[in-house]
Each structure stands twice: as structure tokens, then as C-alpha cells.
ZAMARGU-4260 file (C-alpha; in steps of 0.2 Angstrom, whole numbers, plus 5000, padded with zeros to 4 digits):
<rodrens>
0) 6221/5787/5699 | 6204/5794/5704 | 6190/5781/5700 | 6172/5788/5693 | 6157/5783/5702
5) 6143/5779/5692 | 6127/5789/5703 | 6112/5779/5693 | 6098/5782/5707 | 6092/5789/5724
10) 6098/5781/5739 | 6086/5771/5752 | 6087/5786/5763 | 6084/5799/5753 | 6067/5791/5745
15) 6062/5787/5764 | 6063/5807/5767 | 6053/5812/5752 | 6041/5799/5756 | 6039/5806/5773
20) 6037/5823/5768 | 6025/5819/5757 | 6014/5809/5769 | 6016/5825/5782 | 6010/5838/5767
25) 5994/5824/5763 | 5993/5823/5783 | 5990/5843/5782 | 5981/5845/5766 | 5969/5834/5767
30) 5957/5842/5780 | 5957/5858/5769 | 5953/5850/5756 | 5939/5840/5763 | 5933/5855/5769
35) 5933/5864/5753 | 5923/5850/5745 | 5910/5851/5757 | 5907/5870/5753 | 5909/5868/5735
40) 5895/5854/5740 | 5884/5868/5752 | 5886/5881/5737 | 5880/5870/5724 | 5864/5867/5736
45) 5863/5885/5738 | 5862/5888/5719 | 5846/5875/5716 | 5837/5881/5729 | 5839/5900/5724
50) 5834/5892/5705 | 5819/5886/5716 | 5816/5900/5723 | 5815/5911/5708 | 5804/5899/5698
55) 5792/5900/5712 | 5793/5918/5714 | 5790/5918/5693 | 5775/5909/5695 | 5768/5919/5708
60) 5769/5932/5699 | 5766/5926/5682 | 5750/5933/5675 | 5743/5916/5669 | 5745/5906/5685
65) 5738/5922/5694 | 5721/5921/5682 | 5720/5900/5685 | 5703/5897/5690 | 5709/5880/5697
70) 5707/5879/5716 | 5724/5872/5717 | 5735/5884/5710 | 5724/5896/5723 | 5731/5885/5737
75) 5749/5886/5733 | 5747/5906/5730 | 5738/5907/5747 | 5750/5897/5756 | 5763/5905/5749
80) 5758/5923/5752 | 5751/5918/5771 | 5757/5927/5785 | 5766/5917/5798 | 5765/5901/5788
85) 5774/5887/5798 | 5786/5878/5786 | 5779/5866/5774 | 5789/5853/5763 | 5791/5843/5749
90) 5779/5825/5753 | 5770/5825/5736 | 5757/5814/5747 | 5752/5829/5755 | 5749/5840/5737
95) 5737/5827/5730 | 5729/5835/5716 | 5740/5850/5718 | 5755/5844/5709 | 5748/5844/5691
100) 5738/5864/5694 | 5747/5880/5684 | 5758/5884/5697 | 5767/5868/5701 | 5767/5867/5680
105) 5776/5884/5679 | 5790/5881/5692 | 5793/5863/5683 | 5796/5872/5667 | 5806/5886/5675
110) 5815/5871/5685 | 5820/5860/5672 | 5807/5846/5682 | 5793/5846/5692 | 5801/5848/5710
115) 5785/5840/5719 | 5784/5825/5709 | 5804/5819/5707 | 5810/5810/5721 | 5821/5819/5732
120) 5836/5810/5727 | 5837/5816/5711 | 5833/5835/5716 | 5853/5834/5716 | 5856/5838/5732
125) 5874/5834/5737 | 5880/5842/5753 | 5880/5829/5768 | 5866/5831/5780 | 5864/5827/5798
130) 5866/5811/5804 | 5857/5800/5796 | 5844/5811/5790 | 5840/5817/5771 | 5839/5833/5765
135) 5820/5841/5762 | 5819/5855/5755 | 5805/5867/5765 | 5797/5883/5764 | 5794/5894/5778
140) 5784/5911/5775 | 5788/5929/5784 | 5776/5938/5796 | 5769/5952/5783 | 5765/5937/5769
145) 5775/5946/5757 | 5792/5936/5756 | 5797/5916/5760 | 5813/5908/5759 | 5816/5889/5754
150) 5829/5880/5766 | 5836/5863/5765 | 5829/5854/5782 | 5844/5844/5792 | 5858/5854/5781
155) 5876/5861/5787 | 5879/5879/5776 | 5895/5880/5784 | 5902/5864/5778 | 5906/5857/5796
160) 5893/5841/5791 | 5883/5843/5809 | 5868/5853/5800 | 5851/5855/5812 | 5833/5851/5811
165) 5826/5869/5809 | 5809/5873/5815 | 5810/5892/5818 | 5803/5905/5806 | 5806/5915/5792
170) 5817/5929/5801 | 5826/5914/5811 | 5835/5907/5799 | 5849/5920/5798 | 5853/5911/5815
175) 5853/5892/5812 | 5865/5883/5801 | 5853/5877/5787 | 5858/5880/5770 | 5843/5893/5765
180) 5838/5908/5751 | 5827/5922/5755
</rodrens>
């Protein structure tokens, strides 16, 4: 008489081979997937800075900013519009009385805040920088006076996390590995 085996589990052998298997496919996954969170974190950069870049281009050419009689919103136009301009950045120390003119006003109501003013950390910046570096968002200015592009200073757009400091130009940046928008 042929006695019924009662098969109420896995045996040890078999749950070690799963086990292993799965820790191979975490082994291979994981890197990808790294990866692919550093370039969701390099795209969402990407986003705010082109969100900068068109409230600044908005206030350059909004009609009230334009007509400000305030020496201040003149500076940001003429620095902006300035061939050859070296890069400039974000130290509100630098802006003075510049951070409260038309201009720096408008961007702040196309932006949500005022982008000189709030410290860097909550600009929302979230892909990982150089080294232990910060992100700084900079402006640089092209050569005819008629375009700039806002990059973020010690970035990686590629996702690798070994960004640069840049401190080439306004047709240079296609070349280096900051996150940018032109």
C-alpha cells in the first residue's frame, strides 16, 4: 500500500536557490536603477532652471520692467543683455538693493518665490553635485548680447555624479557636463 506524502512547504534548498537568485537580479538591478534616479534628479534640475529662465526672459521683456525708472531693474537688464558677460550667480550679498527692484519682483511672481532672496537649499535643487560642493545656479551671457543661458555650477547632466566647476562661456557649455538651459 502506497503511503501519501503530505508536501506542506519548500525545502531548505529550494528557498536558498530563490534567495540566490534574487540577490543576483538586486546585484544587477540596482546600478540601473541608481542611475535612473540620478537622471530623473538631473531632469528635475533641468525643469527649474528652464522655469527660470523663462521668468527672466518674461521680465526682460515685460513692458513695465522695461519702463522702471529704478536704477536697479536697469542693471539686471544691462547685465543681462551685455555681450560677453562673464558668468554671475546667485550671492544675494552681491545684489544689495537689487533684490527688491521690478525685475527681480517679476521673476519672483513668475517663479513662485524670489530666486535671489531664498536660500539655495530651498531652490529644490536635487541632483548630486561635485564633491563636496553645492549647486549655484549662474548666468553666463553670449557674445552678440542677445541670449544667456542659466546653468547649475558644480552639476553632472549626465547622471554619473562627477559634475565640473564650469567657467567657460555661453557657446561652451554645450561641451561641459553642467546641467544648463539656453
Amino acid at each position: 500500500m502506497k503511503k501519501l506524502r503530505c508536501n506542506k512547504g519548500f525545502s531548505l534548498v529550494e528557498l536558498i536557490i530563490v534567495i540566490a537568485i534574487m540577490a543576483i537580479l538586486v546585484g544587477v538591478m540596482a546600478p540601473q536603477l541608481i542611475r535612473y534616479i540620478e537622471k530623473a534628479k538631473v531632469s528635475a534640475d533641468t525643469q527649474r532652471l528652464d522655469t527660470l529662465h523663462s521668468a527672466i526672459t518674461y521680465a526682460l521683456m515685460d513692458p513695465e520692467v522695461i519702463s522702471d525708472g529704478n536704477n536697479s531693474t536697469k542693471y539686471w537688464i544691462s547685465d543681462l543683455t551685455s555681450p560677453n558677460q562673464l558668468s554671475f550667480g546667485w550671492e544675494a550679498s552681491y545684489y544689495g538693493d537689487r533684490l527688491t527692484c521690478k525685475f527681480a519682483e517679476t521673476v519672483g511672481e513668475v517663479v513662485g518665490y524670489n530666486p535671489w532672496t531664498t536660500p539655495l537649499a530651498e531652490h529644490g535643487y536635487e541632483s548630486t553635485p561635485r564633491d563636496g560642493q553645492k549647486l549655484l545656479p549662474k548666468i553666463v551671457v553670449n557674445s552678440t548680447g542677445n541670449a544667456f543661458a542659466i546653468y547649475l555650477d558644480n552639476s553632472d547632466r549626465t547622471g554619473h555624479k562627477d559634475g565640473e566647476a564650469f567657467s567657460g562661456g555661453y557657446d561652451d557649455l554645450e561641451d561641459s557636463k553642467v546641467i544648463f538651459v539656453k
